[in-house]
PDB file of N, CA, C, O and CB in Angstrom:
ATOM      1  N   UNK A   1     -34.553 -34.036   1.460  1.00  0.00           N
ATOM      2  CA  UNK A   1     -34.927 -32.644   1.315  1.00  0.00           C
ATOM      3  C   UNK A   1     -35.409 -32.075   2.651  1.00  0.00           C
ATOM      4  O   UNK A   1     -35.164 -30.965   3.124  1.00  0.00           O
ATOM      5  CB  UNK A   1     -36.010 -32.494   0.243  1.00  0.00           C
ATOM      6  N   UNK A   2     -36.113 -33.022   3.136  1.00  0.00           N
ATOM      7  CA  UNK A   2     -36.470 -32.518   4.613  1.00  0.00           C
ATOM      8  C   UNK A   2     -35.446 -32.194   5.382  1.00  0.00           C
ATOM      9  O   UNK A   2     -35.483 -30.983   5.598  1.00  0.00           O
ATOM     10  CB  UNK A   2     -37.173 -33.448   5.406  1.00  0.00           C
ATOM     11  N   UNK A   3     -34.201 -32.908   6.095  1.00  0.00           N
ATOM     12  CA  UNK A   3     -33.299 -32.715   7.099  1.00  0.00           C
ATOM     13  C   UNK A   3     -33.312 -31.365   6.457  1.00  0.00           C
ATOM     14  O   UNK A   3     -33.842 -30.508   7.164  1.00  0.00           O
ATOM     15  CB  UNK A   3     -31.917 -33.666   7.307  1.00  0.00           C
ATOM     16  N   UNK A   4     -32.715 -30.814   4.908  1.00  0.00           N
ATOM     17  CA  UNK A   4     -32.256 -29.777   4.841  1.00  0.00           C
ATOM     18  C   UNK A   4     -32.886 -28.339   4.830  1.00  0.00           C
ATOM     19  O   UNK A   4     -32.281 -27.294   4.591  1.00  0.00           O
ATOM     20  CB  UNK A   4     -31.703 -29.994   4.044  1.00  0.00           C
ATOM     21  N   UNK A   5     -34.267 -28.490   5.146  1.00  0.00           N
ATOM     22  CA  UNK A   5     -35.093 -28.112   5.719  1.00  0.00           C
ATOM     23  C   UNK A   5     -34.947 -27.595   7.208  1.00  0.00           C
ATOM     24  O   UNK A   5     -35.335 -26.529   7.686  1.00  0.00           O
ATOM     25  CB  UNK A   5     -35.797 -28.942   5.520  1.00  0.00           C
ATOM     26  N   UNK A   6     -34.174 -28.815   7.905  1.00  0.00           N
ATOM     27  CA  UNK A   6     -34.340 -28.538   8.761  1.00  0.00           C
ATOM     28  C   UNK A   6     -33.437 -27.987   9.422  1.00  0.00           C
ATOM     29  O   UNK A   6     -33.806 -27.461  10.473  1.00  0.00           O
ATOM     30  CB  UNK A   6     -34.754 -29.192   9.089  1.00  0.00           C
ATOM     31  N   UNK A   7     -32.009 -27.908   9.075  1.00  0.00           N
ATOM     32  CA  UNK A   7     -31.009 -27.668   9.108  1.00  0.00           C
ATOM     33  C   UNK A   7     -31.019 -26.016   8.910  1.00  0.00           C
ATOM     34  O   UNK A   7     -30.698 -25.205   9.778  1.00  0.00           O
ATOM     35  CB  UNK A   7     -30.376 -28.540   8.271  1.00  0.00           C
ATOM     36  N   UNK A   8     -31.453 -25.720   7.592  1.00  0.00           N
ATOM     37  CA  UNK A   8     -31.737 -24.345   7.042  1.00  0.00           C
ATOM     38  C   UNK A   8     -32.306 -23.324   8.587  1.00  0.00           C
ATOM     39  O   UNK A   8     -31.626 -22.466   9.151  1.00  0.00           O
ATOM     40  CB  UNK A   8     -33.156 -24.554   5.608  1.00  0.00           C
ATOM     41  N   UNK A   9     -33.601 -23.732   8.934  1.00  0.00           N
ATOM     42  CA  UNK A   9     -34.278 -23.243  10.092  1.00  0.00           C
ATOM     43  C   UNK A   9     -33.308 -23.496  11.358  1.00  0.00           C
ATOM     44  O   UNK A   9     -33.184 -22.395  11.895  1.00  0.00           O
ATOM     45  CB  UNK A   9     -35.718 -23.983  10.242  1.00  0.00           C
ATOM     46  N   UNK A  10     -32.458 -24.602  12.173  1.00  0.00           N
ATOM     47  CA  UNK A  10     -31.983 -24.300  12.938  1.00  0.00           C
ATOM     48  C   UNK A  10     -30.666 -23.364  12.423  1.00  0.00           C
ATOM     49  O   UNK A  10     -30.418 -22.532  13.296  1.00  0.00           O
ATOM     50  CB  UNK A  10     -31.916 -25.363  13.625  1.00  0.00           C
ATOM     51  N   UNK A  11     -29.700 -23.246  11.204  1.00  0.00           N
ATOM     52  CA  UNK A  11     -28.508 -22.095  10.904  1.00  0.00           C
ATOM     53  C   UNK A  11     -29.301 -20.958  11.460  1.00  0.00           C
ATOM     54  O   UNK A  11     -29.027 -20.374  12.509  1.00  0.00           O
ATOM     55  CB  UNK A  11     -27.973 -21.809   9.111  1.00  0.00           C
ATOM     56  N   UNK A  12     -30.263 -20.704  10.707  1.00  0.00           N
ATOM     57  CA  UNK A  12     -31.163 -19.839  10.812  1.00  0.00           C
ATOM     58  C   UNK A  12     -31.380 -18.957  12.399  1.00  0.00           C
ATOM     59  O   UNK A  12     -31.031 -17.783  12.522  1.00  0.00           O
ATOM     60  CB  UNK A  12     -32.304 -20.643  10.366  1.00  0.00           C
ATOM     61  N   UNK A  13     -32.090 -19.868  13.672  1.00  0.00           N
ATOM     62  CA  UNK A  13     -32.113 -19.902  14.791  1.00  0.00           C
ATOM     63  C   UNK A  13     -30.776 -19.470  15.624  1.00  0.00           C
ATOM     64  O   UNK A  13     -30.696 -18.670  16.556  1.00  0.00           O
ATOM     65  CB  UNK A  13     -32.551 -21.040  14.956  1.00  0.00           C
ATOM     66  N   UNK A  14     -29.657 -20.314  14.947  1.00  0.00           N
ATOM     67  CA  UNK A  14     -28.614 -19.798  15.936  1.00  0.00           C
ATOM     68  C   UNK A  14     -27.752 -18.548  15.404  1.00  0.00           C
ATOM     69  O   UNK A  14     -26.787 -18.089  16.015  1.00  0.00           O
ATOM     70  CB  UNK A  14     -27.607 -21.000  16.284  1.00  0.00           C
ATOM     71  N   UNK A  15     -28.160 -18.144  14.378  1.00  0.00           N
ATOM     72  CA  UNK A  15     -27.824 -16.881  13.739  1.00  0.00           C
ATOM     73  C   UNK A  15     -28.475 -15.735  14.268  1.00  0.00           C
ATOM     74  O   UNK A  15     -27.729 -14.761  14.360  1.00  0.00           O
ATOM     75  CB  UNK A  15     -28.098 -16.921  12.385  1.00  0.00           C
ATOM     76  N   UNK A  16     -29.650 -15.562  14.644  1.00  0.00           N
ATOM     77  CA  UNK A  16     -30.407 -15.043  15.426  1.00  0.00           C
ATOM     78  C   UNK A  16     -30.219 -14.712  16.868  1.00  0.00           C
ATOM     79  O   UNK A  16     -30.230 -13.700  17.570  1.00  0.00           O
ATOM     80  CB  UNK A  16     -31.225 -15.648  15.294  1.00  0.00           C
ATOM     81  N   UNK A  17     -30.046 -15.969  17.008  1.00  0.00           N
ATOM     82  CA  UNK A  17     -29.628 -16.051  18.764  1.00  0.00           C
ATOM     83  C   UNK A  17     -28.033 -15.177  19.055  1.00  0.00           C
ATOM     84  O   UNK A  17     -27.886 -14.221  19.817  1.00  0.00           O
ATOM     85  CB  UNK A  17     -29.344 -18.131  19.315  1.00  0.00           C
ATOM     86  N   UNK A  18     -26.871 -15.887  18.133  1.00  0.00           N
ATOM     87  CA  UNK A  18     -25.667 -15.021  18.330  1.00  0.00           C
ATOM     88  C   UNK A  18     -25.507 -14.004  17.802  1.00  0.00           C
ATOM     89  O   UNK A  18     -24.504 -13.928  17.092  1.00  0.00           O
ATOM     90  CB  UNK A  18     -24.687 -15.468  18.095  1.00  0.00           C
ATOM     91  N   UNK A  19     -26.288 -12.950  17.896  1.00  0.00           N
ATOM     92  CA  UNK A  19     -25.959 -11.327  16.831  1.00  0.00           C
ATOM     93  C   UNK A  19     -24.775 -11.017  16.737  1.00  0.00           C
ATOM     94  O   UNK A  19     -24.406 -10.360  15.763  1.00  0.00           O
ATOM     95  CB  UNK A  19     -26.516  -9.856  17.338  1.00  0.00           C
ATOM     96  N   UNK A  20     -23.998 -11.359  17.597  1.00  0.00           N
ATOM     97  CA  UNK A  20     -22.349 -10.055  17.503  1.00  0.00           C
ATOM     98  C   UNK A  20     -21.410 -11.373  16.480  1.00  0.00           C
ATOM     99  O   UNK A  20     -20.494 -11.043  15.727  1.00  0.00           O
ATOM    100  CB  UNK A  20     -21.071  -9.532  19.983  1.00  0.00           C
ATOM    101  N   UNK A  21     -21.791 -12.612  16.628  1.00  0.00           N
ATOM    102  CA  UNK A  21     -21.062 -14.009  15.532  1.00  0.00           C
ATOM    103  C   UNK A  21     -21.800 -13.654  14.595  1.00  0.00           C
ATOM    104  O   UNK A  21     -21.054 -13.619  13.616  1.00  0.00           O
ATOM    105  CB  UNK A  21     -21.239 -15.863  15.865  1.00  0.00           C
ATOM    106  N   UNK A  22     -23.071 -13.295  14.207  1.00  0.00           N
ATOM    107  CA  UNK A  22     -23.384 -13.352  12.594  1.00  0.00           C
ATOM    108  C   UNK A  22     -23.115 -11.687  12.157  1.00  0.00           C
ATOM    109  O   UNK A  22     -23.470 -11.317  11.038  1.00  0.00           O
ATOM    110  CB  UNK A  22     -25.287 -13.953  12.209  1.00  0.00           C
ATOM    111  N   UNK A  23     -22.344 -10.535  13.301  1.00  0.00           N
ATOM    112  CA  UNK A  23     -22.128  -9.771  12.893  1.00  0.00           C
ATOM    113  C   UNK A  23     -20.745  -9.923  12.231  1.00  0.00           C
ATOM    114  O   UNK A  23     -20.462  -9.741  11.047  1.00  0.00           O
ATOM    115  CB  UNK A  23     -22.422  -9.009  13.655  1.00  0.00           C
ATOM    116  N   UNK A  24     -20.095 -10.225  13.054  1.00  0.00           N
ATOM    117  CA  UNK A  24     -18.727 -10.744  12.903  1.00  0.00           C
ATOM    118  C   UNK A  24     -18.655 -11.228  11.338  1.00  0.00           C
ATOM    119  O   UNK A  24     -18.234 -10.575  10.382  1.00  0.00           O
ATOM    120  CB  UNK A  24     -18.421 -12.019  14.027  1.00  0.00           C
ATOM    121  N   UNK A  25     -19.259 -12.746  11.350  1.00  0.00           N
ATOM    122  CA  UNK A  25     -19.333 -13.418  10.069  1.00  0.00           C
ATOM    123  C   UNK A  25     -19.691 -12.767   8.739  1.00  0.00           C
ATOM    124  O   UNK A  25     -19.050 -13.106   7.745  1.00  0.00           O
ATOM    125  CB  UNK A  25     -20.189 -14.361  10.229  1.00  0.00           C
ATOM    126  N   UNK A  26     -20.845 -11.690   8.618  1.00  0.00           N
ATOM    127  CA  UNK A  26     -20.955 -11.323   7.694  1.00  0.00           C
ATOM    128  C   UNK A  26     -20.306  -9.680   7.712  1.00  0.00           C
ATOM    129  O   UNK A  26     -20.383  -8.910   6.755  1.00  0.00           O
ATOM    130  CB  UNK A  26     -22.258 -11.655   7.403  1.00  0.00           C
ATOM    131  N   UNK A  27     -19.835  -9.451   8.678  1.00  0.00           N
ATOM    132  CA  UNK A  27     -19.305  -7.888   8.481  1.00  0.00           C
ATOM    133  C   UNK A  27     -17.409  -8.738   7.794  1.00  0.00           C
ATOM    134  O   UNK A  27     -16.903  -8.673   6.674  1.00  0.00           O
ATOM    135  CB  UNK A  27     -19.307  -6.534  10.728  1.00  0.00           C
ATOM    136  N   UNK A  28     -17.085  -9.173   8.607  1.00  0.00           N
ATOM    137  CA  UNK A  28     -15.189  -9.679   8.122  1.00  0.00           C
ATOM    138  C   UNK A  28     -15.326  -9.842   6.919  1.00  0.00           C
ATOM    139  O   UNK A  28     -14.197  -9.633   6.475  1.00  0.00           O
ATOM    140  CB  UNK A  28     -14.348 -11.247   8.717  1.00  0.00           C
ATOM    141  N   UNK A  29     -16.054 -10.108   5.998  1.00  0.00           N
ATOM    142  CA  UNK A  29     -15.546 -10.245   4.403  1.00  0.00           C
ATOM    143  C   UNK A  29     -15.641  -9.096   3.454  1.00  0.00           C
ATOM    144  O   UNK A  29     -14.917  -8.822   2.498  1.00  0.00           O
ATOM    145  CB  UNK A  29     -16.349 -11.314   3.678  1.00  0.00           C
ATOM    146  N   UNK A  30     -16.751  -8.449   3.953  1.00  0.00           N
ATOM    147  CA  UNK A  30     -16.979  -6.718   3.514  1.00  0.00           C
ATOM    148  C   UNK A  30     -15.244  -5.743   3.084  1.00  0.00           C
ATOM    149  O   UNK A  30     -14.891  -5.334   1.978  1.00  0.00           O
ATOM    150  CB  UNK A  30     -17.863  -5.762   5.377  1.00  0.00           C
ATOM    151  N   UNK A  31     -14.507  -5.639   4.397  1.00  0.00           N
ATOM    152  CA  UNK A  31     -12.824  -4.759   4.308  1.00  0.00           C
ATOM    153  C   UNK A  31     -12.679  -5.531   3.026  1.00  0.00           C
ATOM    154  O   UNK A  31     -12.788  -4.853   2.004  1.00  0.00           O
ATOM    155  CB  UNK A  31     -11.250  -5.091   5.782  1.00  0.00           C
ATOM    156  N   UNK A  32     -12.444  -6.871   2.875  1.00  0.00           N
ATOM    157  CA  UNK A  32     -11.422  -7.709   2.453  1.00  0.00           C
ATOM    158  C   UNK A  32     -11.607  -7.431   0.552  1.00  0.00           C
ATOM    159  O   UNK A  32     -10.780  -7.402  -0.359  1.00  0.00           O
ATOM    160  CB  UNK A  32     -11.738  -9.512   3.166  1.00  0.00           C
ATOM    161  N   UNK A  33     -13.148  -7.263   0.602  1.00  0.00           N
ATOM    162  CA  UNK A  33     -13.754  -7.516  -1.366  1.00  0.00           C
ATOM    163  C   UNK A  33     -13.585  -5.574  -1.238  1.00  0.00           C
ATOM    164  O   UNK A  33     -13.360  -5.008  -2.308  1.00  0.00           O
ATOM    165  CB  UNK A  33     -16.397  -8.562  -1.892  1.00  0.00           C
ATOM    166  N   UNK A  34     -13.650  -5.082  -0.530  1.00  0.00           N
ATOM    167  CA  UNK A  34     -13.412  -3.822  -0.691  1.00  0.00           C
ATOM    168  C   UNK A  34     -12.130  -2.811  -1.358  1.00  0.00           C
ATOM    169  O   UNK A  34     -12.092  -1.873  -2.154  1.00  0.00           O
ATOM    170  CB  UNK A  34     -13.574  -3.626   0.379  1.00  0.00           C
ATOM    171  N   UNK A  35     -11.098  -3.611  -0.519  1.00  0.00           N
ATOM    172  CA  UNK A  35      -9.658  -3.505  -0.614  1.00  0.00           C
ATOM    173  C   UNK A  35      -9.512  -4.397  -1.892  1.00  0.00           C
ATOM    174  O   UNK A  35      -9.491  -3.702  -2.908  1.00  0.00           O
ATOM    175  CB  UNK A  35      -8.791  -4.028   0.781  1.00  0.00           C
ATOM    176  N   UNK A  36      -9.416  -5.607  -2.105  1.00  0.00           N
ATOM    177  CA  UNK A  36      -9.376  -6.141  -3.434  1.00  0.00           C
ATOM    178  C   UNK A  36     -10.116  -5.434  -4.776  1.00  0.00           C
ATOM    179  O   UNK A  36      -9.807  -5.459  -5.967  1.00  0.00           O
ATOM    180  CB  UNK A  36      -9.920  -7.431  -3.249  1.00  0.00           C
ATOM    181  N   UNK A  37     -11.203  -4.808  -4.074  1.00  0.00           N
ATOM    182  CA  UNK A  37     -11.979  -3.983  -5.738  1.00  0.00           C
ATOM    183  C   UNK A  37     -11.041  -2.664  -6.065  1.00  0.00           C
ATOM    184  O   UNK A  37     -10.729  -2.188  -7.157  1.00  0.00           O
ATOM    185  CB  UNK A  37     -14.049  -3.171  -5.458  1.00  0.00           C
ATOM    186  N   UNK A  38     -10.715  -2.259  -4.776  1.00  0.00           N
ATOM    187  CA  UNK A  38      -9.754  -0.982  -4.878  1.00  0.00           C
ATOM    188  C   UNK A  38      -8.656  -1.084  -5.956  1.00  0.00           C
ATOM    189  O   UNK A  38      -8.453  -0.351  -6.925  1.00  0.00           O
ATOM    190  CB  UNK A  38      -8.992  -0.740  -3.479  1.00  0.00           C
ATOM    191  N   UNK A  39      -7.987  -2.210  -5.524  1.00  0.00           N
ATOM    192  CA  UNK A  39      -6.662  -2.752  -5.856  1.00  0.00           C
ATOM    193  C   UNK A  39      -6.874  -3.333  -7.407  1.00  0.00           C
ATOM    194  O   UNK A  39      -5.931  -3.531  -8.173  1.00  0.00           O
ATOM    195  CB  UNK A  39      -6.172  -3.984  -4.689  1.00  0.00           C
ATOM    196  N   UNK A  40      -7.981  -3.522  -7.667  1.00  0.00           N
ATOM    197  CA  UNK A  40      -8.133  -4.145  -9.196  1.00  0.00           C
ATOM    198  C   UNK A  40      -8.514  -2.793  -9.984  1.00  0.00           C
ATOM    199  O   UNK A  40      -8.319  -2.589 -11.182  1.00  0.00           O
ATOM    200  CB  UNK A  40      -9.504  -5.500  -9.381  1.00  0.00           C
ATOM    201  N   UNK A  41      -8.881  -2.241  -9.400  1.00  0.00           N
ATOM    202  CA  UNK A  41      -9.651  -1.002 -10.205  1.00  0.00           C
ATOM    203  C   UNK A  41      -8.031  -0.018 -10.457  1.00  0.00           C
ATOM    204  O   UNK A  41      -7.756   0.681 -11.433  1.00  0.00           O
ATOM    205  CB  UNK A  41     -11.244   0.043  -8.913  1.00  0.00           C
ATOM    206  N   UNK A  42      -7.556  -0.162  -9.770  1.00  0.00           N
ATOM    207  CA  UNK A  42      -6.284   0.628  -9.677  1.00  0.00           C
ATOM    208  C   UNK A  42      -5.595  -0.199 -10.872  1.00  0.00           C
ATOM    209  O   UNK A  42      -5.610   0.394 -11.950  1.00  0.00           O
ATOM    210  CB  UNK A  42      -5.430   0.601  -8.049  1.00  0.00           C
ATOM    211  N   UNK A  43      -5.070  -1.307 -10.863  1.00  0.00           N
ATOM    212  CA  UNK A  43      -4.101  -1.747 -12.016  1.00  0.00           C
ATOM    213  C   UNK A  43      -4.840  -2.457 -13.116  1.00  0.00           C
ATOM    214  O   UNK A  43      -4.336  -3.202 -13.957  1.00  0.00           O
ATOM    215  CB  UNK A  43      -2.955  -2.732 -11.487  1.00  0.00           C
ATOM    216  N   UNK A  44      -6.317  -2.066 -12.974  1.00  0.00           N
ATOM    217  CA  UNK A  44      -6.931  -2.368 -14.350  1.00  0.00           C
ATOM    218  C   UNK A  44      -6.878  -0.856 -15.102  1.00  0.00           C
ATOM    219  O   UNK A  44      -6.619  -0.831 -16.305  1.00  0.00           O
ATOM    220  CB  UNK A  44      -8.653  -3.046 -14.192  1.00  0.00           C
ATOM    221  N   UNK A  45      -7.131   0.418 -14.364  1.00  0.00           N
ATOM    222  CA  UNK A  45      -6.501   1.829 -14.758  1.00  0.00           C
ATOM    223  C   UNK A  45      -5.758   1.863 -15.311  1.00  0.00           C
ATOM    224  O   UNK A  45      -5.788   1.829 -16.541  1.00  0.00           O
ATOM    225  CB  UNK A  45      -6.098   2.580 -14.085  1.00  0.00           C
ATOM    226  N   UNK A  46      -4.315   1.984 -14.273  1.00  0.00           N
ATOM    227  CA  UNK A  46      -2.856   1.885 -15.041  1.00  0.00           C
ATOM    228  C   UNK A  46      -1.993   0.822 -15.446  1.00  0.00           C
ATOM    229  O   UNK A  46      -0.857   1.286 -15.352  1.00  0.00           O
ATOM    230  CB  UNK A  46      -2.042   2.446 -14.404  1.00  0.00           C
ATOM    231  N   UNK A  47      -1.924  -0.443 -15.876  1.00  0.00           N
ATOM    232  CA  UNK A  47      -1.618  -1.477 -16.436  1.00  0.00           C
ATOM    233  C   UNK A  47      -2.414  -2.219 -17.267  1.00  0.00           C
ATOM    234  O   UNK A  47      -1.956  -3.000 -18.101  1.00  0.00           O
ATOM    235  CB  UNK A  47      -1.273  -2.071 -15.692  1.00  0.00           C
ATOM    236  N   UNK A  48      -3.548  -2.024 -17.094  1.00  0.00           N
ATOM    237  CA  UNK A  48      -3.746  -3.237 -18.006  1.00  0.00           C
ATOM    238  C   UNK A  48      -5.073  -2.213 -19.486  1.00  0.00           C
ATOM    239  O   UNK A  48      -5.956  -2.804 -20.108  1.00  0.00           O
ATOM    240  CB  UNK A  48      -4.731  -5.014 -16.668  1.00  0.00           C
ATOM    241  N   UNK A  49      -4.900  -1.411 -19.560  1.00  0.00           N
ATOM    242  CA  UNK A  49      -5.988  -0.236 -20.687  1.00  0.00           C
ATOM    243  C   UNK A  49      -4.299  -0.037 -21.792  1.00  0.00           C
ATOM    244  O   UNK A  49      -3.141   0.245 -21.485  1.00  0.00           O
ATOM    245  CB  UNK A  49      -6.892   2.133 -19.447  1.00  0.00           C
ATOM    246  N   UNK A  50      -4.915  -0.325 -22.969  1.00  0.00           N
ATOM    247  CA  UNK A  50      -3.471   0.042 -24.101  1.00  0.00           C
ATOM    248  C   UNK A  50      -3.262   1.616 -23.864  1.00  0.00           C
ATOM    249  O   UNK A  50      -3.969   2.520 -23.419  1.00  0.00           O
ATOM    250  CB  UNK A  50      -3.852  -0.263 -26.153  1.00  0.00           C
ATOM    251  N   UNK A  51      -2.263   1.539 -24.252  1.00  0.00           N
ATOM    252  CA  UNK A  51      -2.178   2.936 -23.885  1.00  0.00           C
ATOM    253  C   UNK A  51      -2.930   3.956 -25.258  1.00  0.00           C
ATOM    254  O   UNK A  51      -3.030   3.433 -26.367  1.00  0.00           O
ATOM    255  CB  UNK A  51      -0.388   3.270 -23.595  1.00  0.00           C
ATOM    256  N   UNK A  52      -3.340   5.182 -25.069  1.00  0.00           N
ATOM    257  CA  UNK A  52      -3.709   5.761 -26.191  1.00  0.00           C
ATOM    258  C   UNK A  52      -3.025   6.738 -27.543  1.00  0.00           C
ATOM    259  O   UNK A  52      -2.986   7.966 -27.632  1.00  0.00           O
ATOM    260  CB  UNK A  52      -4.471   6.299 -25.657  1.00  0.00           C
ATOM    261  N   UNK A  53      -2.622   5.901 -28.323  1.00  0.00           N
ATOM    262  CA  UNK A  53      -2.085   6.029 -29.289  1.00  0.00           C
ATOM    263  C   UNK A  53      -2.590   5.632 -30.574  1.00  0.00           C
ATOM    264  O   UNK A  53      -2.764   4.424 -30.416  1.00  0.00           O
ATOM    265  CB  UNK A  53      -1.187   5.631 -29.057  1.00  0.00           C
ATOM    266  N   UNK A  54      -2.921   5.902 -31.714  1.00  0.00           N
ATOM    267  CA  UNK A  54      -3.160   5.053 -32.334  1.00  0.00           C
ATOM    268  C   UNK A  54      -2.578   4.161 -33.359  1.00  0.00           C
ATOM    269  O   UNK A  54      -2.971   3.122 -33.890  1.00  0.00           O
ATOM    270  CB  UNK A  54      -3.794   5.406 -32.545  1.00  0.00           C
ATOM    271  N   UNK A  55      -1.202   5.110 -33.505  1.00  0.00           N
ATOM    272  CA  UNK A  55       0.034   4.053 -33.825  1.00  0.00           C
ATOM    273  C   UNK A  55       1.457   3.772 -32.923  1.00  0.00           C
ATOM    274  O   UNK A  55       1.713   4.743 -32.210  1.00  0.00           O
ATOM    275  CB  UNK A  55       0.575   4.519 -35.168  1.00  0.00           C
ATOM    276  N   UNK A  56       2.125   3.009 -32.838  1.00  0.00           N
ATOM    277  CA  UNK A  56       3.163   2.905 -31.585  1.00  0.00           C
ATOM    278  C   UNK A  56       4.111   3.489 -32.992  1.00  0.00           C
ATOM    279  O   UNK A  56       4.924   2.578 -33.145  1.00  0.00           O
ATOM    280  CB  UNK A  56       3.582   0.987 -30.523  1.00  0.00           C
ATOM    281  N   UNK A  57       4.319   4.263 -33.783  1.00  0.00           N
ATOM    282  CA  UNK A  57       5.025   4.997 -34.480  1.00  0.00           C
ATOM    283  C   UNK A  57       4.908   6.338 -33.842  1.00  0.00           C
ATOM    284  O   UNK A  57       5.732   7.195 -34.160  1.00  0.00           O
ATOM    285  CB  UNK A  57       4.673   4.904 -35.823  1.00  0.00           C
ATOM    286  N   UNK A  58       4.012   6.604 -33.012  1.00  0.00           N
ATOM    287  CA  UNK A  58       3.883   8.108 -32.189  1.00  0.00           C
ATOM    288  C   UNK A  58       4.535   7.703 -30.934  1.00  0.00           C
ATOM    289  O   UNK A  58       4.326   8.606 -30.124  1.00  0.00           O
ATOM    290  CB  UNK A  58       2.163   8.774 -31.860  1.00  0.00           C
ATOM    291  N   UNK A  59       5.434   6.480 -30.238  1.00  0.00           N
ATOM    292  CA  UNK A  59       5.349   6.762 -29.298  1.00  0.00           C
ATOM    293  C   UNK A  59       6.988   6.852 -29.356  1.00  0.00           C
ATOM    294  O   UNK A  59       7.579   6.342 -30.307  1.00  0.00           O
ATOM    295  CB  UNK A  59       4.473   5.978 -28.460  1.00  0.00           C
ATOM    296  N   UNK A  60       7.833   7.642 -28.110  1.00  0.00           N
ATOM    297  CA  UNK A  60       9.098   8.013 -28.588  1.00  0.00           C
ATOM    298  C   UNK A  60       9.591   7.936 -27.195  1.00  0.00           C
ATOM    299  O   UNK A  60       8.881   8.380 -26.293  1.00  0.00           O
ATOM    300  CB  UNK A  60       9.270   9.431 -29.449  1.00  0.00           C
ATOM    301  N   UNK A  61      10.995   7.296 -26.885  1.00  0.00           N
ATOM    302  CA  UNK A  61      11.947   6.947 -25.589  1.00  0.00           C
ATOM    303  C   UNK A  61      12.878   8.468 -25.479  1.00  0.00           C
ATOM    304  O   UNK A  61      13.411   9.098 -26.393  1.00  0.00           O
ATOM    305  CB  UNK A  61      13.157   5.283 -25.946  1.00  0.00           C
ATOM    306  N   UNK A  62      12.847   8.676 -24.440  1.00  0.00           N
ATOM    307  CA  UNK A  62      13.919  10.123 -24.731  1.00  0.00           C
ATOM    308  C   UNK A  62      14.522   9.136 -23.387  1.00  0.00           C
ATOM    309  O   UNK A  62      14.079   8.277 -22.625  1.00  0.00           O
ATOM    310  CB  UNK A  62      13.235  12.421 -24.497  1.00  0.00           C
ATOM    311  N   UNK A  63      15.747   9.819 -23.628  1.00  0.00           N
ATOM    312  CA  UNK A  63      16.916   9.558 -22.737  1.00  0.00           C
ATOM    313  C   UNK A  63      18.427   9.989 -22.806  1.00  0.00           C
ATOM    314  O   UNK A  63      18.919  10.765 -23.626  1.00  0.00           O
ATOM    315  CB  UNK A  63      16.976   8.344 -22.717  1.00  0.00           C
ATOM    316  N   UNK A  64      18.971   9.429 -21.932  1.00  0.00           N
ATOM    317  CA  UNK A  64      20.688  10.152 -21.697  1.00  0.00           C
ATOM    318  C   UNK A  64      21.280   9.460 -21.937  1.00  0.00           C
ATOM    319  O   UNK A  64      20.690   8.574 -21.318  1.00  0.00           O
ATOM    320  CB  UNK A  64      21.348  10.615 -20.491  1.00  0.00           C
ATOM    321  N   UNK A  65      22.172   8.915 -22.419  1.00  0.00           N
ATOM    322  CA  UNK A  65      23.780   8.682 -23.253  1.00  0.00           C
ATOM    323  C   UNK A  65      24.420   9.357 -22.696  1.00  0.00           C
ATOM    324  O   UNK A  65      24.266  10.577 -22.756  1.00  0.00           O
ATOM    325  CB  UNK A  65      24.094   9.018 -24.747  1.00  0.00           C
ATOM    326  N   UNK A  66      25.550   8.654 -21.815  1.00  0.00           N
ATOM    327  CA  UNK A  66      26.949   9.599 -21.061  1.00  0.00           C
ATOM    328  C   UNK A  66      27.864   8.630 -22.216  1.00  0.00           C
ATOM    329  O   UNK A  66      27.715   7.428 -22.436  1.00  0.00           O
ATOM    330  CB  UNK A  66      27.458   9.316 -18.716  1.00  0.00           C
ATOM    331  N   UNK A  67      28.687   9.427 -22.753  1.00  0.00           N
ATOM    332  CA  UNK A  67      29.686   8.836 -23.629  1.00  0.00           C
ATOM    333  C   UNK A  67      30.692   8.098 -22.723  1.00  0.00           C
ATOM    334  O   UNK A  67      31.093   8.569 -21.658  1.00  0.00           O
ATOM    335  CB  UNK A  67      30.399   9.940 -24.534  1.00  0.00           C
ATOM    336  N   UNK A  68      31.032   7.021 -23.176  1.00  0.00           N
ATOM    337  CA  UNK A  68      32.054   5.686 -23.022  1.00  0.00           C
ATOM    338  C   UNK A  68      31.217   5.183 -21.794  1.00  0.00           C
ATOM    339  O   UNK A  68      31.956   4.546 -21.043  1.00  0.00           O
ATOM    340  CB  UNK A  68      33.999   6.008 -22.647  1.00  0.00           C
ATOM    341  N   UNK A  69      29.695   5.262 -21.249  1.00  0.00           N
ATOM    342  CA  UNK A  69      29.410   4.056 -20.565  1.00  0.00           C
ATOM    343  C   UNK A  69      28.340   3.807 -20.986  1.00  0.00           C
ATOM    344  O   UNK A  69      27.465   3.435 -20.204  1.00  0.00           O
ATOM    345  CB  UNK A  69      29.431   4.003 -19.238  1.00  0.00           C
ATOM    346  N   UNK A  70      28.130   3.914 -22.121  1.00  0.00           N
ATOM    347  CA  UNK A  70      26.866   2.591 -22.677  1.00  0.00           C
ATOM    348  C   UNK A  70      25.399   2.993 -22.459  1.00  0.00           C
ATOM    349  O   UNK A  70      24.974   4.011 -21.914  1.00  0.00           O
ATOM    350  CB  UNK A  70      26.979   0.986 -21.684  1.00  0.00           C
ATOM    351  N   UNK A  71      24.926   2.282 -22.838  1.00  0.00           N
ATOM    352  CA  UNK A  71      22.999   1.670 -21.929  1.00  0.00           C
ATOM    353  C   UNK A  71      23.171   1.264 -20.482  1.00  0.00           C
ATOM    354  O   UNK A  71      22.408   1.774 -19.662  1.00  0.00           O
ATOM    355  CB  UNK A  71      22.111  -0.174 -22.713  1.00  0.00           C
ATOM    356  N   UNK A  72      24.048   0.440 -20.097  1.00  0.00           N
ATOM    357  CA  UNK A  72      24.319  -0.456 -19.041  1.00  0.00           C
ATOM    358  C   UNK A  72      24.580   0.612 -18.259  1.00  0.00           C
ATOM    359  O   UNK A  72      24.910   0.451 -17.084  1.00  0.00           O
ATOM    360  CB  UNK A  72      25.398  -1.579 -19.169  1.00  0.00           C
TER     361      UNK A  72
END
């Protein structure tokens, strides 16, 4: 328990000592959970919420049919 004691206080020390490395270190992960919350918040919005209906008997496909070529 002690070394880690002691260990704790010197991280500590040289974190102190290098400001622009423990800026570095703790500023670089900030963009990264930022952009990922963006990006989840976005296709938890539009993909993944049911859509609002309360029966899929209300919901209806419109579309075009050109005669003699199909669906395909």
């Amino acid at each position: 328990m002690e070394t880690r004691v002691q260990d704790l206080v010197y991280n500590v020390r040289m974190l102190l000592k290098n400001k622009v490395s423990t800026v570095i270190a703790v500023g670089s992960p900030a963009p990264g959970i930022g952009v990922a919350a963006t990006i989840f918040s976005v296709v938890n919005a539009l993909l993944m919420r049911p859509l609002p209906f309360a029966s899929l008997n209300q919901l209806v496909m419109v579309g075009k049919v050109m005669r003699g070529q199909g669906l395909g």
